[in-house]
N, C-alpha and C positions, 0 to 999 in steps of 0.2 A: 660715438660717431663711426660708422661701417664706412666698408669701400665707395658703397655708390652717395653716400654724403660727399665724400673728399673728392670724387671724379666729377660730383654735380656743381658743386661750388669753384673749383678748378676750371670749368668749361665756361661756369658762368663768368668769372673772371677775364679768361679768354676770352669771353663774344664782348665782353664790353670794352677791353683794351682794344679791340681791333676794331670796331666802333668810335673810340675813338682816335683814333691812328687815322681812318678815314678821312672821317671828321677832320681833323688836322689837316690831312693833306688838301681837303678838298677848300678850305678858309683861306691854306695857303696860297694856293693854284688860285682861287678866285681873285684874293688882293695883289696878289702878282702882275694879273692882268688888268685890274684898274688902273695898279700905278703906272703900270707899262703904257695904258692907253689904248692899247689893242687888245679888245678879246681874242682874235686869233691867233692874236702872237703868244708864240711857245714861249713858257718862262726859263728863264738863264738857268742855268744850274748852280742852285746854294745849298750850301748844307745849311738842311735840317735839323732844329734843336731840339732834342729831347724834353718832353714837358714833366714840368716838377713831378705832376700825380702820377705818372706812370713810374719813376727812379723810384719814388716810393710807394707805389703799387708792388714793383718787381720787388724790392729789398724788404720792406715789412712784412711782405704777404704772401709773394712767390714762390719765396726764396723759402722762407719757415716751412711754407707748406709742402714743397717739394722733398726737403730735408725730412719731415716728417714722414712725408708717404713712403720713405728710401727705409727708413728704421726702422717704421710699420709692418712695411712687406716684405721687406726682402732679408733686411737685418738678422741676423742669430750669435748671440753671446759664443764668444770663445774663437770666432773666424777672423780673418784678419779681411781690409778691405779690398785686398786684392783678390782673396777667394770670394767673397760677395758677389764682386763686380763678374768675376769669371761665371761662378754660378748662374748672377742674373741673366748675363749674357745669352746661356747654352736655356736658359728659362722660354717656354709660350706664353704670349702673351693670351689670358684667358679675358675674354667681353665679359664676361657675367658669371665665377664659380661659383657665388655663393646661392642664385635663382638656380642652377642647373644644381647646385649639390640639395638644393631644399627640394627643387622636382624629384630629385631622384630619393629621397627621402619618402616625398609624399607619396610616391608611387610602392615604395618600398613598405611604408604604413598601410596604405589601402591593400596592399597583398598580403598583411600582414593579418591586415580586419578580416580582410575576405577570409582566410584561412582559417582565423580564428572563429570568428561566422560559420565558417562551413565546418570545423570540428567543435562550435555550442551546439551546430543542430545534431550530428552524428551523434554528440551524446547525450541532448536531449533524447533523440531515437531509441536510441540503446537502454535510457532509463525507464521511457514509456512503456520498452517491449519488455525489459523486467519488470515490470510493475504490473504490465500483463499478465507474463508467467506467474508471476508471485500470488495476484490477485485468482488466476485459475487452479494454482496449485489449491490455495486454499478453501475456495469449492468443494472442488475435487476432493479435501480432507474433511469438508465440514460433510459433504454425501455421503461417504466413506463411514465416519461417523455415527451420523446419522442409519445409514444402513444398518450398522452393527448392533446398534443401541435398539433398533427392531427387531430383530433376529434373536437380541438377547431376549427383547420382551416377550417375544411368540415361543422363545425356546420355555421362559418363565412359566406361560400359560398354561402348556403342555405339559411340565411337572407339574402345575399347580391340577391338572385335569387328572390326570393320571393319579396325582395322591387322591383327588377324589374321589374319582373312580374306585382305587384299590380302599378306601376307610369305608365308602359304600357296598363294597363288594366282602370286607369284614363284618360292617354291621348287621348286612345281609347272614354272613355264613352265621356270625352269633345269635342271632333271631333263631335261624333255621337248626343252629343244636342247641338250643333253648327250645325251643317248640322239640325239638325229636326227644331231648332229655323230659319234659315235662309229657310228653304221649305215653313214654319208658315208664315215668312215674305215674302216671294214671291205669295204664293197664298193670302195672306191678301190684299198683294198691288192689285193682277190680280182682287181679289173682288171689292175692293175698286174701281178702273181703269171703271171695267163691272158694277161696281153703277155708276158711274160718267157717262160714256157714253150714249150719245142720239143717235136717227135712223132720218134716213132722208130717201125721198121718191122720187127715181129718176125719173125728171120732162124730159120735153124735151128739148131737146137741151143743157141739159147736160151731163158733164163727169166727173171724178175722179178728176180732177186737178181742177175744176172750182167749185164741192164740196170742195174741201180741202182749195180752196181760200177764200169761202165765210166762212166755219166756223172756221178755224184757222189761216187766213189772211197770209197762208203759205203755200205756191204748193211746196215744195221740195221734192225728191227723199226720204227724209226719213220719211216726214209725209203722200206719200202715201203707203210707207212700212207698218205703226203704221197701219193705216185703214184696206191697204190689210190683215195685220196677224190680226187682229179684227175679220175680216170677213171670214178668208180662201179663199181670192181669189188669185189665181194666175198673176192675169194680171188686167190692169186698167180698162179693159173694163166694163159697166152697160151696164145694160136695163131700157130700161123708165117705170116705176112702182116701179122699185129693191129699197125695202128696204134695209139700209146698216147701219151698225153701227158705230159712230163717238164716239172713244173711245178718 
């Protein structure tokens, strides 16, 4: 049970003792006046008896409860009751701390939200904008990247063009002294062939085929080709005197 339990049943206690205290007086005041015979006449003066319910209203209920609100409130182990008393004395009396200590609580909590509200968003914010950064850096690293990985390919290419180039431009020069060394070898042999070769002096009564018999013991179609292209002639035919070359 809190303060305002004990203040509320205290009060209510109060409104009904005085209720009926009223009450009382006013039953008295009334019978007084009938027995008198006059309503207007004022009643004598009698004491007043105190009614049972209320001796033990005050002593069972009063009294405990007042005792208790004293030990409740004000009470503290180890003081004696004369510091109490002095204490309570020099005490304000406060209507309500514990609604004004919970306002200022509640207030103290909602500045506390707020705050804390307003430092989840700042670093929500903060996380966003990192995450930003973080998220652009890595862009920025994958283009990066990206870039280089082209660069390498194109740089690739261009070795690869170049080696081609330069095995084409080999296989070229070895064609080209293949061909020079095989020209070398054909005119060496044609030299060779036009040292080797004798002339003979066409006599009479002979012809192509009967020279080719006597000096290479061969009349065929192709050994008087050999002679013909020796000689640049066209046809078998001589003349008697015609030197001729016997390659």
């Amino acid at each position: 049970m809190n303060k305002e339990d004990y203040r509320d049943k205290i009060e209510e206690h109060r409104q009904s003792f005085e209720d009926e205290q009223k009450e009382q007086q006013s039953l008295s005041r009334v019978s007084r006046m009938n027995k008198n015979g006059n309503k207007n006449k004022k009643p004598k003066n009698s004491k007043r008896k105190t009614p049972l319910m209320t001796i033990l209203f005050v002593i069972f209920i009063l009294i405990p409860l007042t005792i208790l609100i004293y030990f409740w409130k004000f009470y503290e182990p180890g003081k004696t009751i004369e510091q109490a008393e002095k204490d309570t004395a020099e005490q304000v009396v406060e209507l309500d701390p514990s609604e004004a200590s919970a306002s200022d609580k509640d207030k103290d909590k909602d500045k506390d939200d707020k705050g804390q509200d307003a430092q989840g968003d700042k670093k929500a914010q903060e996380q966003s904008q990192k995450d930003a950064d973080k998220l652009a850096a890595e862009q920025k690293a994958a283009e990066e990247a990206k870039k280089a990985q082209e660069a390498k390919k194109a740089e690739e290419a261009k070795k690869a063009e170049e080696a081609r180039k330069a095995e084409e431009a080999r296989i070229a020069q070895q064609q080209a002294e293949a061909a020079r060394k095989a020209e070398e070898a054909r005119k060496a042999e044609e030299a060779k062939q036009n040292a080797k070769a004798t002339t003979h002096t066409v006599k009479a009564n002979e012809n192509l085929y009967r020279i080719a018999l006597n000096h290479y013991g061969d009349g065929s179609e192709a050994t008087l080709a050999k002679i013909r292209a020796a000689n640049g002639m066209s046809s078998n035919t001589v003349m008697v005197g015609q030197v001729i070359k016997l390659p």
